[in-house]
C-alpha positions in Angstrom: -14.3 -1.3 -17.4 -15.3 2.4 -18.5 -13.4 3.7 -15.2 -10.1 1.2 -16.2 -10.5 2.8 -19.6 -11.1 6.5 -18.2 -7.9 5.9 -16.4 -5.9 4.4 -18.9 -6.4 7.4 -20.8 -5.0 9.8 -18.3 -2.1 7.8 -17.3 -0.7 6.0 -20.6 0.0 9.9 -21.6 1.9 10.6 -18.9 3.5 7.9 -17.4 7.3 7.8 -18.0 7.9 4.0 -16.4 6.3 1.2 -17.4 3.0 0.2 -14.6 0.3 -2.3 -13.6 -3.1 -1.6 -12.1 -5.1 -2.7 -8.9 -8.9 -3.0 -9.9 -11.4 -2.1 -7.1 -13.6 -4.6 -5.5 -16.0 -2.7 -4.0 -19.5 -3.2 -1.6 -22.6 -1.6 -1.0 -23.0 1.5 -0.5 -23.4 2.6 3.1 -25.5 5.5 2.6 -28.2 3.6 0.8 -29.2 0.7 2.7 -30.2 -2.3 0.7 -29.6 -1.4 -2.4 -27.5 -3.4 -4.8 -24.1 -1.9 -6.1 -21.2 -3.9 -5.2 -19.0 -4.7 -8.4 -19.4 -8.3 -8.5 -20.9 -8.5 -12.0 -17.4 -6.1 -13.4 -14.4 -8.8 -12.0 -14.0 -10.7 -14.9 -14.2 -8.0 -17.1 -11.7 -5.9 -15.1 -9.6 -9.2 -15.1 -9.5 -9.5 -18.7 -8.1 -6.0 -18.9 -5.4 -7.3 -17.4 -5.0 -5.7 -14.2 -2.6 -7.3 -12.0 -4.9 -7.9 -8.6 -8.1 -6.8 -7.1 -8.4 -4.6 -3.9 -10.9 -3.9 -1.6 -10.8 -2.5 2.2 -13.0 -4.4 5.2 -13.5 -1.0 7.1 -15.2 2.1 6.9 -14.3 4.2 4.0 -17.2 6.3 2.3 -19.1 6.5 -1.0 -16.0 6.5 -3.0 -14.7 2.9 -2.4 -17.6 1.2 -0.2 -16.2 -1.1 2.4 -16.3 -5.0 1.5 -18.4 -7.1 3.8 -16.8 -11.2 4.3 -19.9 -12.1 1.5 -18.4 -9.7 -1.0 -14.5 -11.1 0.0 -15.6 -14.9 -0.2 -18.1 -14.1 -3.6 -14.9 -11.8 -4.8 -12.8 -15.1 -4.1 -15.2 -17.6 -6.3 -15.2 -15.3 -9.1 -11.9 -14.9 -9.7 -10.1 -18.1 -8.4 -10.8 -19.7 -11.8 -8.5 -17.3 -13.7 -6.0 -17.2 -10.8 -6.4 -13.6 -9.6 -5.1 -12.2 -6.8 -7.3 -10.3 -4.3 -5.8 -7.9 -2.0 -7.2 -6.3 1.1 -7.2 -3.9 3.3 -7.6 -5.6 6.8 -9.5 -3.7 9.8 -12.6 -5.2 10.9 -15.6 -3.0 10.0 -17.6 -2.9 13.0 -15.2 -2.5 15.5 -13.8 0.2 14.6 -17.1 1.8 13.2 -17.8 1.6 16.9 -14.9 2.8 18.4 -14.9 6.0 16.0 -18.4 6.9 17.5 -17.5 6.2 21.3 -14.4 8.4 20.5 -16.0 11.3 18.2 -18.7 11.8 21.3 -15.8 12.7 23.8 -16.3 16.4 24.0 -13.2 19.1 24.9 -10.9 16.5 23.6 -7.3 18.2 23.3 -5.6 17.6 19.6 -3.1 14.7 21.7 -5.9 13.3 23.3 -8.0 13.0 20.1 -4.8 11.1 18.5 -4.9 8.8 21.1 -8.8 8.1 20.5 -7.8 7.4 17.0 -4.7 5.8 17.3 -7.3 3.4 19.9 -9.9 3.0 17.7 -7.7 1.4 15.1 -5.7 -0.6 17.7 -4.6 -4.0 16.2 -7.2 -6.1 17.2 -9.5 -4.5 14.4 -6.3 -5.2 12.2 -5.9 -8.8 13.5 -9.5 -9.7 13.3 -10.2 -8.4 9.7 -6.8 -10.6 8.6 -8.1 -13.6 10.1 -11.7 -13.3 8.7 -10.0 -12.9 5.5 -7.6 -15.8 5.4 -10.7 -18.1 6.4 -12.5 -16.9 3.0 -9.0 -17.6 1.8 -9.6 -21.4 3.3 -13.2 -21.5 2.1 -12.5 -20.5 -1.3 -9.0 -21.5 -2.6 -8.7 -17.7 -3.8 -5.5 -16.3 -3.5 -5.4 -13.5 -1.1 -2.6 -10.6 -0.7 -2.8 -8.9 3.0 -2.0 -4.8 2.6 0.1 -2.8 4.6 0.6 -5.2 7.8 1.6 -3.0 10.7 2.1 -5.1 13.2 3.8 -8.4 14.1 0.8 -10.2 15.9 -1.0 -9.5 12.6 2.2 -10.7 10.5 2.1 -13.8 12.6 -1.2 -15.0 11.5 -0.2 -14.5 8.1 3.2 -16.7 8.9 0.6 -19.7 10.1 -1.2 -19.6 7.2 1.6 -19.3 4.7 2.7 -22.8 6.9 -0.8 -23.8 6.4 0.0 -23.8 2.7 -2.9 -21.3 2.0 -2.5 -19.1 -1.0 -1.4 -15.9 1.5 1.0 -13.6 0.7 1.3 -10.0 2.2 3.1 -7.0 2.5 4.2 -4.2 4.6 5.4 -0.1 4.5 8.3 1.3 4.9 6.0 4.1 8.1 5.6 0.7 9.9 9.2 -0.4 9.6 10.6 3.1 11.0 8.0 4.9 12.6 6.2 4.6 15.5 3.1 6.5 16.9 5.2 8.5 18.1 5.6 10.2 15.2 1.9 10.9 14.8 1.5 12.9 18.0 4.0 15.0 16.5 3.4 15.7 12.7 -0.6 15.2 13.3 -2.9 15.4 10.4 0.0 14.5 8.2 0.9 11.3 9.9 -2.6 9.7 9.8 -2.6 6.5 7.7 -5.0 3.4 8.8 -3.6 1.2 9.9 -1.4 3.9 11.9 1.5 3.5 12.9 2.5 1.3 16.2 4.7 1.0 19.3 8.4 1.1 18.9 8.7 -2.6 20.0 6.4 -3.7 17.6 7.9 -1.6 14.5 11.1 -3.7 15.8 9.6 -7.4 16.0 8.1 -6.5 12.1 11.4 -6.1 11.5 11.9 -9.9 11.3 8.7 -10.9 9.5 10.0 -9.1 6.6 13.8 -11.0 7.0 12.2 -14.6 7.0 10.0 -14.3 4.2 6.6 -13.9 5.5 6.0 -10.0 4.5 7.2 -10.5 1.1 7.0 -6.8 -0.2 7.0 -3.6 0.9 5.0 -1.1 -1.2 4.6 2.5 -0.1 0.9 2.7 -0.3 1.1 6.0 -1.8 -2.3 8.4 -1.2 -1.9 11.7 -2.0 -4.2 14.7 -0.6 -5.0 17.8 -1.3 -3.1 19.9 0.7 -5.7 21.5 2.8 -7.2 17.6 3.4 -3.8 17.5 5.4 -3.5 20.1 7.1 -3.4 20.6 10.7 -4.3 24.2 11.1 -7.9 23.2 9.6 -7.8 20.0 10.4 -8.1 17.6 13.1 -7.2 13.7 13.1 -10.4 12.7 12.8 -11.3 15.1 9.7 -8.0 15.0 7.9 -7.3 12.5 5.1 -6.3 8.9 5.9 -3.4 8.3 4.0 0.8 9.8 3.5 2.3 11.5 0.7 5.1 9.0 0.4 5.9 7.5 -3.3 9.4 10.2 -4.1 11.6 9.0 -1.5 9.8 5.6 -0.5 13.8 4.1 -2.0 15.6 6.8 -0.4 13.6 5.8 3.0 14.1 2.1 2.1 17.9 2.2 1.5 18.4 4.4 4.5 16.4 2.0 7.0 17.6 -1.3 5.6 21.3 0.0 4.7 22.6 2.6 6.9 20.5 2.2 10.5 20.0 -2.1 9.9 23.2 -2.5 8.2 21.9 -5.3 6.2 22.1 -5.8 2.5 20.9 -3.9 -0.1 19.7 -7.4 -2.0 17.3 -6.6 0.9 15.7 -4.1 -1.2 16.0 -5.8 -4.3 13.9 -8.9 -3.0 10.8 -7.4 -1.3 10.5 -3.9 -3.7 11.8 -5.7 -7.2 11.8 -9.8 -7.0 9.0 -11.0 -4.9 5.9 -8.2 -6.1 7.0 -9.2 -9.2 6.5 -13.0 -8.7 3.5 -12.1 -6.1 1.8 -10.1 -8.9 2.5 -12.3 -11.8 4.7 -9.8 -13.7 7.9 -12.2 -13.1 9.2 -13.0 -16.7 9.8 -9.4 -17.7 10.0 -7.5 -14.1 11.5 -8.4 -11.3 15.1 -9.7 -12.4 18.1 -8.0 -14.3 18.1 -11.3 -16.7 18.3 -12.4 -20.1 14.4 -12.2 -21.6 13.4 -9.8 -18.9 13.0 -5.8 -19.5 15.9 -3.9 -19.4 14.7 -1.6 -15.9 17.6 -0.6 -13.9 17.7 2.6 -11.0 21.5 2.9 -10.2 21.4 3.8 -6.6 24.3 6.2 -5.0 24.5 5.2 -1.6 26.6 8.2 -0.6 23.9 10.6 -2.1 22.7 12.6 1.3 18.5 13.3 0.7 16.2 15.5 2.6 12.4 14.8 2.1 11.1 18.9 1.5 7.7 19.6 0.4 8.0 22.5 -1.5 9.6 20.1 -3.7 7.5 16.9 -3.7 6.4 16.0 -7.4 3.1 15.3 -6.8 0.1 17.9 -7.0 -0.5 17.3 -2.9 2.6 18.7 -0.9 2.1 18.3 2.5 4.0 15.2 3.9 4.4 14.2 7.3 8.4 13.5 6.1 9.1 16.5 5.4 12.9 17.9 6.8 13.7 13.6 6.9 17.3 13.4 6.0 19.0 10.2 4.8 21.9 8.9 2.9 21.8 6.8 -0.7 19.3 7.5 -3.4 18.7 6.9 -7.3 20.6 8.8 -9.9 20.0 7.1 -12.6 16.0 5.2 -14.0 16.4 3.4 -17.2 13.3 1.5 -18.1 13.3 -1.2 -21.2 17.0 0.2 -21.8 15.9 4.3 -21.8 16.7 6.5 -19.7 13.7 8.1 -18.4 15.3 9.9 -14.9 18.4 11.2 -13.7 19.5 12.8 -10.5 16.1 14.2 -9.9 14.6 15.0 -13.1 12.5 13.2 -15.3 13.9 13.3 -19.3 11.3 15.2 -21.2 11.5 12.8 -24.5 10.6 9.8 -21.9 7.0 11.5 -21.2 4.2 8.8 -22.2 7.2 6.4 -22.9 5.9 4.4 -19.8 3.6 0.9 -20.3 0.6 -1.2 -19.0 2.4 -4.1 -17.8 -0.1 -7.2 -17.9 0.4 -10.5 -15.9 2.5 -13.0 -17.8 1.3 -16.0 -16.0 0.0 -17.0 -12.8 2.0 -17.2 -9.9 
């Protein structure tokens, strides 16, 4: 709770649309063996400060969010199932790629391609597969509702479609790297390309494709995780030392539209449904986001789908400004934000009366 708070104070000054909040569900830490500091004891509390879900990541990940063993997922899943929480999490399964990373790290004269390939192997999807399948069976054991992050692959996607069938409480997302990258696209940007999971083959960016048109990836989120820009970059950095995450939140729409318009040439309600309709619902914020209706908020972003974009980090938003999108070109992006009927953004500029206009949006019920 005094982190939530901490936090609360930064962003409700700043913020110029209306936002929720993930709290952390965190494990042991790994550099102190044995001793006792998983979060357990803080989920209510955090609950009753209304954030909207809980997340916690099953691999390695250092001091600063300690990886979740199954005892903290199913214990996680007890807690909170009374009040209906949702607990997301970040699937690859701890040990093997723990094990992988060291075989790989010990190669010596490793060239930068071939280390890419040792990492893009390490997290290969069967650490992605088996972490998602541990975690829907403390989804059986429990009751607890459970939201799978960024899927990245359809073998994964598939084990969440049987348990969706199942009736279990699963739902699950994906990103919009997975739906138009490929690995590919790590060899050549490098350090600026690593996410976990990375990015996959061509033919299975293409089967995901179809997980997200029948339902069973119900939102796509950008997972957003900026850097510093020297944590990013490849003159200093090699894949295994460089940050894990992409610099992705200004033109996750543009990229959407793009994709799902102009190369899929399927609707734009596309968009609507798994960015707007169904987080909404997922996250229990359906009621005042998630529909353009009567009793709902007043949040519209007018989109121009002639509007040509090109990604440039000189001119990213954010504080970290190296993106592995940077000289991507697409067509149709927002020109207009209103939030609870104010305009806070057009074209690309913020309005300077909308700063700290933005609010904690709570769950308005249980979904």
């Amino acid at each position: 709770k005094e982190i939530f708070d901490l936090k609360m104070g930064r962003i409700s000054k700043h913020s110029y649309v209306d936002f929720a909040l993930w709290g952390g569900i965190v494990g042991d830490y790994d550099n102190q063996p044995g001793s006792v500091k998983n979060n357990m004891a803080d989920l209510v509390d955090l609950h009753k400060c209304g954030v909207a879900a809980f997340k916690g990541f099953t691999c390695p990940n250092g001091d600063l969010f300690p990886t979740v063993n199954m005892g903290n997922v199913r214990k996680a899943l007890e807690i909170l199932k009374p009040y209906g929480a949702l607990c997301g999490f970040h699937c690859e399964e701890f040990g093997q790629v723990l094990e992988r990373e060291k075989e790989a790290k010990a190669k010596t004269g490793r060239t930068s391609e071939e280390k890419i390939r040792d990492f893009l192997d390490s997290h290969d999807v069967w650490t992605e597969y088996v972490a998602t399948k541990n975690v829907i069976d403390m989804a059986r054991a429990t009751g607890g509702r459970v939201h799978i992050c960024h899927v990245s692959h359809p073998m994964v996607a598939q084990v969440v479609k049987d348990a969706i069938h199942e009736g279990l409480p699963i739902t699950a997302e994906t990103c919009p790297h997975y739906l138009g990258f490929t690995e590919d696209f790590v060899f050549e940007k490098g350090a600026p390309a690593k996410c976990t999971p990375p990015m996959r083959r061509k033919e299975d960016m293409e089967r995901l494709w179809d997980y997200v048109l029948d339902g069973t990836l119900s939102c796509v989120g950008s997972d957003h995780s900026p850097a510093a820009d020297e944590e990013k970059d490849n003159s200093t950095k090699d894949i295994w030392h460089a940050w894990g995450g992409l610099n992705s939140i200004q033109f996750f729409l543009p990229m959407m539209f793009d994709m799902v318009v102009n190369k899929k040439g399927l609707s734009p309600t596309l968009i609507a449904r798994v960015m707007d309709y169904n987080p909404a619902r997922v996250f229990g914020l359906y009621g005042r986001k998630g529909a353009f209706e009567l009793g709902f908020d007043g949040d519209i972003v007018i989109v121009d789908p002639e509007k040509a974009w090109k990604c440039s980090q000189n001119e990213l938003l954010t504080k970290g400004h190296v993106s592995c999108f940077d000289g991507l070109e697409g067509k149709g992006a927002p020109v207009c934000t209103i939030i609870r009927g104010k305009v806070v953004a057009s074209g690309e500029t913020f309005r300077e009366d909308a700063l700290g206009y933005g609010e904690y949006v709570t769950p308005v019920h249980d979904c």
